[in-house]
LUMVEXLUM-501392 format. One record per residue (C-alpha): y, z, x; residue in three letters. Coordinates in pm, 1 decimal. Layout:
+----------+----------+----------+-----+
!       yy !       zz !       xx !  aa !
+----------+----------+----------+-----+
!        Y !        Z !        X ! ALA !
...
+----------+----------+----------+-----+
//
This chain:
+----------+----------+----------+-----+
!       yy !       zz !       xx !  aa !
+----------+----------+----------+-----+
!  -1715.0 !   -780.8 !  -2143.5 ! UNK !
!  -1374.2 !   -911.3 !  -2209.8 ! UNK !
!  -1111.7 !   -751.3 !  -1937.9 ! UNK !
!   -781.2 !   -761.9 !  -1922.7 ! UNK !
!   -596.4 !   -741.9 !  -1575.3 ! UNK !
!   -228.1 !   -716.9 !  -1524.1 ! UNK !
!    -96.8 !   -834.3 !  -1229.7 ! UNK !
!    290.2 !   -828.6 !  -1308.4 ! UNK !
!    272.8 !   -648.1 !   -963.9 ! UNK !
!    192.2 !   -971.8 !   -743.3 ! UNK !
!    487.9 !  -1220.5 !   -951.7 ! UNK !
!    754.9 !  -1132.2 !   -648.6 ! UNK !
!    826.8 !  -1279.6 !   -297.2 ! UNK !
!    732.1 !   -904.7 !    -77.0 ! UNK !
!    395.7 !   -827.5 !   -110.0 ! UNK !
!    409.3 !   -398.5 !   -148.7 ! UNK !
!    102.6 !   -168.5 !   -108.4 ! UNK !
!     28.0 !   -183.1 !   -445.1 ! UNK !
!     46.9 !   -567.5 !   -423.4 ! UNK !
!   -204.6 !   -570.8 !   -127.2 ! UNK !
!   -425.5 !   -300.8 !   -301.8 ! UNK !
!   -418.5 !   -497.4 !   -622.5 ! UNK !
!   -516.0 !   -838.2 !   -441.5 ! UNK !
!   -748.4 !   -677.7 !   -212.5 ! UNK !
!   -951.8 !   -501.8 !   -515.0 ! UNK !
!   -974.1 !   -804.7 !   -741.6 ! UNK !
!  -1057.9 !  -1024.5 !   -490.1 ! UNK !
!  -1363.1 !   -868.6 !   -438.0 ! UNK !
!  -1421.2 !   -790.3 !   -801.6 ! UNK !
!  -1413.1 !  -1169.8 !   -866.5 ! UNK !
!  -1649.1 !  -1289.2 !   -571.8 ! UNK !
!  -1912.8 !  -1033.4 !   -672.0 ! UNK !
!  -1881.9 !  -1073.4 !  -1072.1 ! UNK !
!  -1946.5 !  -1342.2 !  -1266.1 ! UNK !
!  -2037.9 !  -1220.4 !  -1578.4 ! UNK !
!  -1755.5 !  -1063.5 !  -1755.8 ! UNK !
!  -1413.2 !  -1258.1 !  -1829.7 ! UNK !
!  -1089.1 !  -1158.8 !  -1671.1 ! UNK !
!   -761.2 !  -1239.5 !  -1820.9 ! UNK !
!   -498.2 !  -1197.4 !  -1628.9 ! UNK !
!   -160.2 !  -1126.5 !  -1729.4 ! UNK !
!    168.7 !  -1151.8 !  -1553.5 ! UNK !
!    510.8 !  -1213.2 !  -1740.2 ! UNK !
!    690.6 !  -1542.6 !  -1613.8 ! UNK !
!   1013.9 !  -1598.5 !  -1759.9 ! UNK !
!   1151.2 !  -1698.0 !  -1430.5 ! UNK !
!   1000.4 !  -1894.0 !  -1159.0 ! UNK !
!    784.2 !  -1628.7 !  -1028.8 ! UNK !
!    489.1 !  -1784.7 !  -1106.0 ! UNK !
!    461.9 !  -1954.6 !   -755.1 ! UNK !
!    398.5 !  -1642.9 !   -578.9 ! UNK !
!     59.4 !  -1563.7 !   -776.4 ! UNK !
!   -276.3 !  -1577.3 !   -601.9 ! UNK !
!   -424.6 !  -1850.3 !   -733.2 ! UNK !
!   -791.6 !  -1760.1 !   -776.4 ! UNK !
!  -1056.0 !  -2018.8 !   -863.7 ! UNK !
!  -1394.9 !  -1854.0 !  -1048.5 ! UNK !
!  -1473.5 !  -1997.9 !  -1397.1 ! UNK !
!  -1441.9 !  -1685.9 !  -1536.6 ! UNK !
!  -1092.9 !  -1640.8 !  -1512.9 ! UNK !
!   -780.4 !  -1731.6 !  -1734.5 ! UNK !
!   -410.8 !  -1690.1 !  -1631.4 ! UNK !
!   -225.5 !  -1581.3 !  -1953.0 ! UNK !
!    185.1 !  -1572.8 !  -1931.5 ! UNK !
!    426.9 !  -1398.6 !  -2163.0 ! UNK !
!    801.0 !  -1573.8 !  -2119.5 ! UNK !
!   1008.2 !  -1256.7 !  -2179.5 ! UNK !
!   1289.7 !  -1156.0 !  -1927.3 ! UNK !
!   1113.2 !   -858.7 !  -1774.3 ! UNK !
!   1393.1 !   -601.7 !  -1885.0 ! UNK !
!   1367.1 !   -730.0 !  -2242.8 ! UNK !
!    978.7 !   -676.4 !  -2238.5 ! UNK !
!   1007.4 !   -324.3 !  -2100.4 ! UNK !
!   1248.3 !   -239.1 !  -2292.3 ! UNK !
!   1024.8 !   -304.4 !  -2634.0 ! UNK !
!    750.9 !   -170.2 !  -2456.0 ! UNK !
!    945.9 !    114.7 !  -2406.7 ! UNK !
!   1125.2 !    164.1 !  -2778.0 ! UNK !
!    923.6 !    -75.8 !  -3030.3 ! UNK !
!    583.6 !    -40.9 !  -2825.3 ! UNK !
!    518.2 !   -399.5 !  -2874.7 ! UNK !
!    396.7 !   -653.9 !  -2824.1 ! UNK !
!     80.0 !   -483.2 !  -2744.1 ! UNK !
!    -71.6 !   -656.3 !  -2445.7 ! UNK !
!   -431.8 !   -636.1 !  -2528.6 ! UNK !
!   -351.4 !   -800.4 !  -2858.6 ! UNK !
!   -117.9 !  -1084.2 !  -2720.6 ! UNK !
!   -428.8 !  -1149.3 !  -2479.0 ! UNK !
!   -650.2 !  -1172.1 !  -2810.7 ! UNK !
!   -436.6 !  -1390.3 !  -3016.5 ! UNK !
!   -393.7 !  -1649.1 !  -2668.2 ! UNK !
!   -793.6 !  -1579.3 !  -2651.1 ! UNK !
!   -944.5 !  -1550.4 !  -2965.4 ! UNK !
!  -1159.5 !  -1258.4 !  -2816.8 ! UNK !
!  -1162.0 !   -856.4 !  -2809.6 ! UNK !
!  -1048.4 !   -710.8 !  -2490.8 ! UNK !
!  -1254.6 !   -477.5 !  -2386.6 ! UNK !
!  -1101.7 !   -259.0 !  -2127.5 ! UNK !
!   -730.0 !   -345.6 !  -1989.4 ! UNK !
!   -634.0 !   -266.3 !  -1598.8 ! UNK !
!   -333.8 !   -177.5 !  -1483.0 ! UNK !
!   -339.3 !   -150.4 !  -1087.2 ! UNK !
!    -42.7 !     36.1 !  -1088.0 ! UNK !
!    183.2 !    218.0 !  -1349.3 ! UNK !
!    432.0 !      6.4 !  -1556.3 ! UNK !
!    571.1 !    -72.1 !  -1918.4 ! UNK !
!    241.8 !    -92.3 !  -2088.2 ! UNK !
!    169.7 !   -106.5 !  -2483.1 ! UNK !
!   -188.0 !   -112.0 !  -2563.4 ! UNK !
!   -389.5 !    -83.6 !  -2930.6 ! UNK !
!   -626.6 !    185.8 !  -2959.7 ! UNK !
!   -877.5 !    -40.6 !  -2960.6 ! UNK !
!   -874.5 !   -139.9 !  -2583.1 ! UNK !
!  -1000.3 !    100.8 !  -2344.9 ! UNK !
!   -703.6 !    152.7 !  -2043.3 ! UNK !
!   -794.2 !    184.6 !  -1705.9 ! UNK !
!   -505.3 !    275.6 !  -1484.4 ! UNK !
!   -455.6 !    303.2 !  -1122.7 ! UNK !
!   -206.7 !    616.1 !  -1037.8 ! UNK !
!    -99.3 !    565.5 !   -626.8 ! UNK !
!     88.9 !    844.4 !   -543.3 ! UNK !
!    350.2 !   1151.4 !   -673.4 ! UNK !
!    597.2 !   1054.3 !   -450.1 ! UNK !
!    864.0 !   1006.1 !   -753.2 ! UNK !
!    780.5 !   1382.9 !   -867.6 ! UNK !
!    738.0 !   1542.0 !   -519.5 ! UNK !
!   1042.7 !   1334.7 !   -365.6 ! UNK !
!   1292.9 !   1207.2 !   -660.4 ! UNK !
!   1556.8 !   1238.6 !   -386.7 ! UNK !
!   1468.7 !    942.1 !   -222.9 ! UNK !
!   1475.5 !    745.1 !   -488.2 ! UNK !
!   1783.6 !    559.9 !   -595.2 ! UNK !
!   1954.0 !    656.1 !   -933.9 ! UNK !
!   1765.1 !    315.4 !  -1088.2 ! UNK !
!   1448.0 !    392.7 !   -994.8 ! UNK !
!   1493.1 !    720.2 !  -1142.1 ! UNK !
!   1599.3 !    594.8 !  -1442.8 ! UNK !
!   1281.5 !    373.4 !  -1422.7 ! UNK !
!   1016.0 !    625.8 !  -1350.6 ! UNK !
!   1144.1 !    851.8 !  -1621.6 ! UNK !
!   1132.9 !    616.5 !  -1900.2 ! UNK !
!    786.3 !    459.2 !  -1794.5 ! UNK !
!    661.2 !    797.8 !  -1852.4 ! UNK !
!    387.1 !    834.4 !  -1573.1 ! UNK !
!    196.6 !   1157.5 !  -1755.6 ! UNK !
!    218.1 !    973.5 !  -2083.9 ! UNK !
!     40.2 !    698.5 !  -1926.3 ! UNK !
!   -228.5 !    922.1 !  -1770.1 ! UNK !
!   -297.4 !   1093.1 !  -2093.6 ! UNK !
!   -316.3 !    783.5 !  -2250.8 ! UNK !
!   -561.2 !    595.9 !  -1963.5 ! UNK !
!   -936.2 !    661.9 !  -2028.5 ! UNK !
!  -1057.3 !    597.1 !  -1658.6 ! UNK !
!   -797.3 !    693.2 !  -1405.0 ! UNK !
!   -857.6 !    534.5 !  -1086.2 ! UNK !
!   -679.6 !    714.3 !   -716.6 ! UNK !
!   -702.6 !    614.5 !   -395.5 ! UNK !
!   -748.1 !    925.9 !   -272.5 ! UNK !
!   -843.6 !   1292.1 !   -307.7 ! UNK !
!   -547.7 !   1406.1 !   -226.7 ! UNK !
!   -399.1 !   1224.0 !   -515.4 ! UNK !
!   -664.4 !   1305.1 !   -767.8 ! UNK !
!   -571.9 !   1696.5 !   -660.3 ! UNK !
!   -225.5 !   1581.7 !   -673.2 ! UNK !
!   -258.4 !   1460.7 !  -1061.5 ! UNK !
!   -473.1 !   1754.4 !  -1183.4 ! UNK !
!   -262.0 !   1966.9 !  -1076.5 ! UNK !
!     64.4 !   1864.1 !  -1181.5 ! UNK !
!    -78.8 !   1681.4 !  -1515.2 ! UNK !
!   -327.9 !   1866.9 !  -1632.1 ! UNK !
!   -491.3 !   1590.3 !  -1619.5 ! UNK !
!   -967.7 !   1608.6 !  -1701.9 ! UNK !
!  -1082.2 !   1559.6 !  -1327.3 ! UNK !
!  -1383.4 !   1425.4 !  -1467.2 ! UNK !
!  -1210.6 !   1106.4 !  -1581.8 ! UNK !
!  -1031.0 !   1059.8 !  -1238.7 ! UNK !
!  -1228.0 !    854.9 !   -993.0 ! UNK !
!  -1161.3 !    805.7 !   -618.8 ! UNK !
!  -1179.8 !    451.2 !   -519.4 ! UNK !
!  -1051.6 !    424.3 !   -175.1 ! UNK !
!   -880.7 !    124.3 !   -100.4 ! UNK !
!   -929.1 !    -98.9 !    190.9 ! UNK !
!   -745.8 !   -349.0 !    408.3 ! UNK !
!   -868.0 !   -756.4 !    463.2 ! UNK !
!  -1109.1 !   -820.4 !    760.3 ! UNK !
!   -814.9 !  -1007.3 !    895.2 ! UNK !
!   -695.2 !   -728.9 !   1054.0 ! UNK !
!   -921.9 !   -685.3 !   1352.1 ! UNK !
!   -899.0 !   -632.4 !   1784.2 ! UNK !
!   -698.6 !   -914.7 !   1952.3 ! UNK !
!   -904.4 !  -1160.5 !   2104.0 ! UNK !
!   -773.7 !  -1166.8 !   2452.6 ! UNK !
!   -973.7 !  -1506.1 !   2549.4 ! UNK !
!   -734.1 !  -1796.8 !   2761.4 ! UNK !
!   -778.6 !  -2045.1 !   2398.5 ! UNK !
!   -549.9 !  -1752.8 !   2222.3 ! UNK !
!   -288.6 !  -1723.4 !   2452.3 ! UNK !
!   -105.3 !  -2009.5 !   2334.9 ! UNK !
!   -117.6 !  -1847.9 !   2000.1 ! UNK !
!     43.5 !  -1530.3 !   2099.6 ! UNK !
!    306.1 !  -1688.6 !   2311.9 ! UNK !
!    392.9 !  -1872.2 !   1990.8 ! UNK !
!    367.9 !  -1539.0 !   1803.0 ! UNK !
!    569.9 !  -1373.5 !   2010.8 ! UNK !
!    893.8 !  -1594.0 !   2045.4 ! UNK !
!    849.5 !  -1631.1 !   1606.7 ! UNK !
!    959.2 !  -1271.2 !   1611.4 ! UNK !
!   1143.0 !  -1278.4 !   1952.6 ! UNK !
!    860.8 !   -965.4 !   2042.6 ! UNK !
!    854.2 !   -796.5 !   2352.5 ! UNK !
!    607.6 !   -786.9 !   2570.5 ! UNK !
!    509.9 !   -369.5 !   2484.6 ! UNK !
!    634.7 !   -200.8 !   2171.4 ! UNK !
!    571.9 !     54.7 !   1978.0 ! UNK !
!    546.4 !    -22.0 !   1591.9 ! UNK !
!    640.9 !    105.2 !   1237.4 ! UNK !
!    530.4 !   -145.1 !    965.8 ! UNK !
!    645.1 !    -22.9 !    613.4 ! UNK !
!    897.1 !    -45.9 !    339.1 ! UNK !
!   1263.3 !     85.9 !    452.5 ! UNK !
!   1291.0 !    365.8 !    221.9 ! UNK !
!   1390.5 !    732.3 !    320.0 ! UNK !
!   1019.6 !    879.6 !    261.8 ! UNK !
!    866.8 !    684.4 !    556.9 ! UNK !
!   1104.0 !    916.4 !    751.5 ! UNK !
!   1219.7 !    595.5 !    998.8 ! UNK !
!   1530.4 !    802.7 !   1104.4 ! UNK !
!   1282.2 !   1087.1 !   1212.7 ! UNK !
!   1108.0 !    788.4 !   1408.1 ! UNK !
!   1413.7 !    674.5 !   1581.9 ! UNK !
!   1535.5 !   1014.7 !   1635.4 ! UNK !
!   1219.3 !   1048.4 !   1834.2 ! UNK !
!   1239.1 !    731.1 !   2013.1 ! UNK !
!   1590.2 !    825.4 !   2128.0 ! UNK !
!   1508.5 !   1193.4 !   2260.0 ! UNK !
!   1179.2 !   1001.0 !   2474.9 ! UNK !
!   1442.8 !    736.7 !   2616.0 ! UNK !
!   1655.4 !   1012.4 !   2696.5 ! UNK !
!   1474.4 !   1226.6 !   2878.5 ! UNK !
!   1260.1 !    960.7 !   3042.8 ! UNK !
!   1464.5 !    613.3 !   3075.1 ! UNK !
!   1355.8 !    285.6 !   2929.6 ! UNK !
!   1257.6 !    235.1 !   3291.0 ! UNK !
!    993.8 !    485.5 !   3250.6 ! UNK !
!    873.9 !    455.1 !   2911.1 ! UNK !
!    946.1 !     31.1 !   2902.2 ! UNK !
!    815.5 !      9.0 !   2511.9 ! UNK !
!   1118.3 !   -121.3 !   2260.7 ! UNK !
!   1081.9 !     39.6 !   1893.7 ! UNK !
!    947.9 !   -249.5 !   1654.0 ! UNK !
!   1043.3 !   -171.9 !   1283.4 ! UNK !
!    932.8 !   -414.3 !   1052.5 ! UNK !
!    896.5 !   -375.3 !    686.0 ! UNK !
!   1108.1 !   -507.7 !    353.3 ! UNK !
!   1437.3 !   -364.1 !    244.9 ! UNK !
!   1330.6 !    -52.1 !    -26.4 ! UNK !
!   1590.5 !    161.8 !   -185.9 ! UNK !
!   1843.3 !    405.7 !    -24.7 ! UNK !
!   1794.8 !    226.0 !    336.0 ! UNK !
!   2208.7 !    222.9 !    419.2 ! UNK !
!   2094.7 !    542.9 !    587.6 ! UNK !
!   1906.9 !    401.5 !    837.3 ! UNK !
!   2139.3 !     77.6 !    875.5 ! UNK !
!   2358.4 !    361.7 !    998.1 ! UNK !
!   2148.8 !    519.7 !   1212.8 ! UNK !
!   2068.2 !    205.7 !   1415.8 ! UNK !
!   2432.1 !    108.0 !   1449.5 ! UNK !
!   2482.1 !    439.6 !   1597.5 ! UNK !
!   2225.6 !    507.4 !   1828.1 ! UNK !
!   2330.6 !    422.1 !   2229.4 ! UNK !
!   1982.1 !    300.1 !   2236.3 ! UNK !
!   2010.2 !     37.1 !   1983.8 ! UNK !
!   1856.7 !   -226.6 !   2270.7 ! UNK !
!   1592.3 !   -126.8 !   2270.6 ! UNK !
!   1504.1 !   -106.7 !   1891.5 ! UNK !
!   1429.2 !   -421.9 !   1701.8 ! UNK !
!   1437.8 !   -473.5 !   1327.5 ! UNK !
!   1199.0 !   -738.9 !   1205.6 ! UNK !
!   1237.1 !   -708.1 !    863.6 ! UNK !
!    944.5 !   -860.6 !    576.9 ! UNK !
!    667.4 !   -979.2 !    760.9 ! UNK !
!    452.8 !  -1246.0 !    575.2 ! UNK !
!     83.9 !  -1055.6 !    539.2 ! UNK !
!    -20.5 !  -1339.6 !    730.0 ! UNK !
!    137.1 !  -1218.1 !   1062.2 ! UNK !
!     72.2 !   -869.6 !   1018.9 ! UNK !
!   -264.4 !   -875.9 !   1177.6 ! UNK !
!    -77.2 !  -1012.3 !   1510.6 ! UNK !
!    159.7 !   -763.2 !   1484.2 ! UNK !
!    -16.2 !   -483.9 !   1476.7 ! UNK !
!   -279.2 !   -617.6 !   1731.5 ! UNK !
!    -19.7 !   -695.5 !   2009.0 ! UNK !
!    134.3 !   -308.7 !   1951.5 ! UNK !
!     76.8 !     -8.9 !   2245.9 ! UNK !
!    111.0 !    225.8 !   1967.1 ! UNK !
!    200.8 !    259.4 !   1584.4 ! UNK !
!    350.7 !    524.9 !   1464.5 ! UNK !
!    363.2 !    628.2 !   1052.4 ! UNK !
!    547.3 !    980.9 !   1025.5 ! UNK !
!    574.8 !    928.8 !    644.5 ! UNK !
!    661.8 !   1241.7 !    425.0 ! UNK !
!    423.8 !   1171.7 !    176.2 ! UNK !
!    170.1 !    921.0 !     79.4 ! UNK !
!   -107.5 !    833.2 !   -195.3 ! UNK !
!   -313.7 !    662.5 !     60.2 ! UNK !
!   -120.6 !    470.2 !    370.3 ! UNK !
!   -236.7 !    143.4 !    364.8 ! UNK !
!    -83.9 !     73.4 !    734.1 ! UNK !
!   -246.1 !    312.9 !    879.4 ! UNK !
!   -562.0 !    188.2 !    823.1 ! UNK !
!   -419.7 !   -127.5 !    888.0 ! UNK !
!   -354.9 !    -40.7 !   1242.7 ! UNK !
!   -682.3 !    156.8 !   1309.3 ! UNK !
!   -904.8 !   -169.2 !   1211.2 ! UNK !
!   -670.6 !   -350.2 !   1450.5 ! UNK !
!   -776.5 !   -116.5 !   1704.2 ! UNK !
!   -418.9 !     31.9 !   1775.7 ! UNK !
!   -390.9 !    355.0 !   1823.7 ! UNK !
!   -216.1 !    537.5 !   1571.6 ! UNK !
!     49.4 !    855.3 !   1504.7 ! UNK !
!     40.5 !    980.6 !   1171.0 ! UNK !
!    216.0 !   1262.8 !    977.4 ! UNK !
!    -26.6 !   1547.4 !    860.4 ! UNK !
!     95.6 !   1526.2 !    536.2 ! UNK !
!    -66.2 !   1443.1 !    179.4 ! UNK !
!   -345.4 !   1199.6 !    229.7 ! UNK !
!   -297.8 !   1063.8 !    584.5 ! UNK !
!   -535.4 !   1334.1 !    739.3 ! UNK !
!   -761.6 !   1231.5 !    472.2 ! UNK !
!   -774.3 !    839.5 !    566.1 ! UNK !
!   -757.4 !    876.6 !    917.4 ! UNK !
!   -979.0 !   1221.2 !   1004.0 ! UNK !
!  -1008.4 !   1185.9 !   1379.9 ! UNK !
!   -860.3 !    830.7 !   1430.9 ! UNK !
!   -490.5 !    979.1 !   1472.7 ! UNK !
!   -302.7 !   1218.4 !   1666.1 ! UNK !
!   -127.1 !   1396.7 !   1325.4 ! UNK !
!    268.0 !   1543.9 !   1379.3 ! UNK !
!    462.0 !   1747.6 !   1153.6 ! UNK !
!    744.6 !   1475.4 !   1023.7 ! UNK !
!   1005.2 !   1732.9 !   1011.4 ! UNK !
!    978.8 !   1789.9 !   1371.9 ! UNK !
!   1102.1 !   1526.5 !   1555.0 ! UNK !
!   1012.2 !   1668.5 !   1917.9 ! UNK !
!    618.6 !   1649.0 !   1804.5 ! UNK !
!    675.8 !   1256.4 !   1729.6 ! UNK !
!    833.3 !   1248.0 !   2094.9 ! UNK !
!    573.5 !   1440.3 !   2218.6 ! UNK !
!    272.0 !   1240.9 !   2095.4 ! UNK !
!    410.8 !    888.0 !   2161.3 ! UNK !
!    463.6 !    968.0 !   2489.3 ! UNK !
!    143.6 !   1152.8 !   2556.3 ! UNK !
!    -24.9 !    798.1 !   2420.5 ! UNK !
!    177.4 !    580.5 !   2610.8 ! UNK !
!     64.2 !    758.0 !   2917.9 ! UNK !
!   -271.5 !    882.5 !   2869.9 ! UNK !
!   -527.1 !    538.4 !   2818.1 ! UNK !
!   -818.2 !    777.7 !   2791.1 ! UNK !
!   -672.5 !    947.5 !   2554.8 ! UNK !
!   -539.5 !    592.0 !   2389.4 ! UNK !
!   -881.0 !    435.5 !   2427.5 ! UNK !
!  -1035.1 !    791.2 !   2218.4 ! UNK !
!   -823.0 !    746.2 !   1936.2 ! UNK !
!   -877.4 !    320.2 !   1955.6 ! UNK !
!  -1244.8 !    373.8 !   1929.3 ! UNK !
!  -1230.4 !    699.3 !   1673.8 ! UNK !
!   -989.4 !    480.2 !   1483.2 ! UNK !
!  -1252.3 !    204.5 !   1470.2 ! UNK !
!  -1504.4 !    439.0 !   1357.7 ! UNK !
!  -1313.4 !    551.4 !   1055.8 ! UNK !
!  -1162.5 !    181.2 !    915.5 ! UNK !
!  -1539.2 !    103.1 !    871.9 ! UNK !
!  -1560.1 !    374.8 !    542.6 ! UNK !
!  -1318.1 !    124.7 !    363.1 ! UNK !
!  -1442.9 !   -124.7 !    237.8 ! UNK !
!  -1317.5 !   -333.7 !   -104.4 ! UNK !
!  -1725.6 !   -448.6 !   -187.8 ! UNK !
!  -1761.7 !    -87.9 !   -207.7 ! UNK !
!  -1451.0 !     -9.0 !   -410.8 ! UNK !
!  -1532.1 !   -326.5 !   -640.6 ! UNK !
!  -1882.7 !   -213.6 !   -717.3 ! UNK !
!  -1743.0 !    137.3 !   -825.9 ! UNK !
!  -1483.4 !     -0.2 !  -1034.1 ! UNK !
!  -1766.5 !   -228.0 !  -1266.2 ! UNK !
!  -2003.0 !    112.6 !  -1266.9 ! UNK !
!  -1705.8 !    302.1 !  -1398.6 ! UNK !
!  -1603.5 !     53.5 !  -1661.3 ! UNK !
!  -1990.8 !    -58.8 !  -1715.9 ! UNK !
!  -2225.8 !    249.2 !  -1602.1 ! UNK !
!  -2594.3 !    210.5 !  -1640.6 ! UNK !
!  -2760.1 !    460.7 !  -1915.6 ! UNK !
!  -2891.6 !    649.0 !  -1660.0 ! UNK !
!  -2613.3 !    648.2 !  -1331.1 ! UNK !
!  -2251.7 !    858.0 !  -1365.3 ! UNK !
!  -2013.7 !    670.8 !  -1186.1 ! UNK !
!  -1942.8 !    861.2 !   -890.6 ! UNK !
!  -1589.5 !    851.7 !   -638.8 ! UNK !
!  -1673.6 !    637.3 !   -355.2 ! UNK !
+----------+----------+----------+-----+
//
């Protein structure tokens, strides 16, 4: 088969969770397939190029449209051209079979390509307040139910989020798979031996770390709730005293949209010594990160999957999660879960960790026990039975 990949997603400097879910799924799509073509298509009218994966296998062809991005969505958008599956064709001289899009964007296909779409999450339709006025704009006009009717296979990365698009779309379950996403077995338990230490000394001044922190590691957007998380941290120093507690608040994570809020916040606080803001951290150094963490804490209001969290479980870091959308789902019984509205339960729970290493060492080991469902061999071989099933085997969610 002839397939048609677009990886727009991964032509841009800060690697997102869709940008680690769509690297982590086709890299393990291309080591285990040889036998169908993959062209992939990104749109390089700028010097964006650079930041592409640059996978190797014969059976893969980088294909580049040189339109300013606004000036391709926008025909997408009003002239629905070009259409992508035929530009591939003409730079090809072959049918595409099926075209997929890891994650939803300005896409113009022919009816004669089969679309297989990745849908992440409803936090745009659950949450539009905490997007800015632009990315309102944007998820309105790329029309996400459109897209879903449109899709053939729908791929989510969770149950939650398959319930989450039935529901609200109306959406045939039976074309909606679960593929769980994973995380890269880079992210693993620190190795504590003497020929490391140099390494983490080195680590540590990079980032100017502390020697015990407690960690958030995600974009800077109002729906990770980081002001509930700081809130938190500030009622625990206050009724306890750095002296007591001695772990410094570690955010790290990329500038998203409508963060002046918690800019604010952290100028305010009294206890802004104590809180550090790392800012994007190359996916190279997150492993580090989250290894050398007492705790890391994720009181998000809503998620498709949570990628970090499972992050930090297969580092073998204990983890606080919000109960909310899928998070109970990925991490079952490797989390203590709080309500994110309620800022005293985040208090609560960090400092019950911090003080409690049986109860730590439960969740490390319960956490390690769950990471080991994910796994991106498993999600790849799903995703060629759904797009390739045998006569006699229905693709089933993973």
């Amino acid at each position: 088969m002839n397939i048609g990949l677009d990886i727009r997603s991964l032509a841009q400097r800060a690697r997102t969770g869709v940008g680690e879910y769509t690297i982590g799924l086709l890299d393990a799509l291309f080591k285990i397939d040889q036998q169908n073509n993959y062209y992939l298509f990104y749109n390089s009218a700028g010097n964006t190029a650079k930041f592409l994966p640059q996978w190797k296998q014969n059976n893969l062809t980088y294909i580049s449209g040189r339109w300013p991005n606004k000036l391709f969505n926008l025909s997408q958008k009003l002239l629905r051209q070009p259409k992508i599956d035929n530009y591939l064709r003409q730079k090809t001289g072959r049918q595409i079979d099926w075209f997929f899009s890891p994650n939803i964007n300005f896409t113009s296909l022919s009816k004669k390509t089969k679309y297989i779409l990745t849908v992440h999450d409803f936090a745009f339709n659950f949450y539009p307040k905490f997007f800015s006025a632009r990315q309102r704009i944007w998820h309105q006009a790329v029309n996400f139910k459109k897209q879903c009717q449109r899709a053939d296979v729908i791929l989510a990365p969770s149950q939650n989020t398959k319930n989450d698009i039935v529901k609200n779309y109306q959406i045939n379950p039976e074309k909606i798979f679960v593929i769980y996403p994973a995380c890269s077995s880079n992210f693993t338990a620190l190795n504590k031996s003497n020929d490391n230490q140099s390494e983490i000394i080195a680590f540590r001044k990079k980032y100017n770390l502390p020697d015990k922190y407690i960690l958030f590691l995600g974009a800077f957007e109002p729906r990770k709730n980081i002001i509930g998380l700081i809130e938190a941290y500030e009622k625990m120093l206050a009724k306890y005293g750095f002296n007591q507690i001695q772990h410094y608040l570690v955010l790290a994570g990329a500038d998203g949209w409508k963060n002046k809020d918690v800019r604010r916040k952290l100028k305010k606080t009294v206890w802004r010594d104590y809180i550090k803001c790392l800012g994007y951290v190359n996916h190279q150094d997150k492993p580090k990160l989250y290894q050398l963490a007492s705790l890391f804490v994720y009181p998000s209001f809503y998620e498709g999957f949570g990628l970090p969290v499972l992050e930090a479980m297969q580092s073998e870091t204990p983890v606080i999660a919000s109960n909310r959308s899928s998070l109970p789902e990925v991490t079952a019984n490797g989390a203590i879960l709080i309500n994110p509205n309620k800022t005293d339960e985040i208090t609560r729970a960090m400092k019950l960790i911090l003080t409690d290493k049986n109860l730590s060492d439960y969740l490390i080991n319960q956490g390690k026990i769950q990471s080991q469902k994910f796994n991106w061999q498993n999600s790849a071989e799903q995703f060629l039975k759904i797009i390739n099933p045998s006569p006699r085997q229905k693709p089933r969610d993973v």
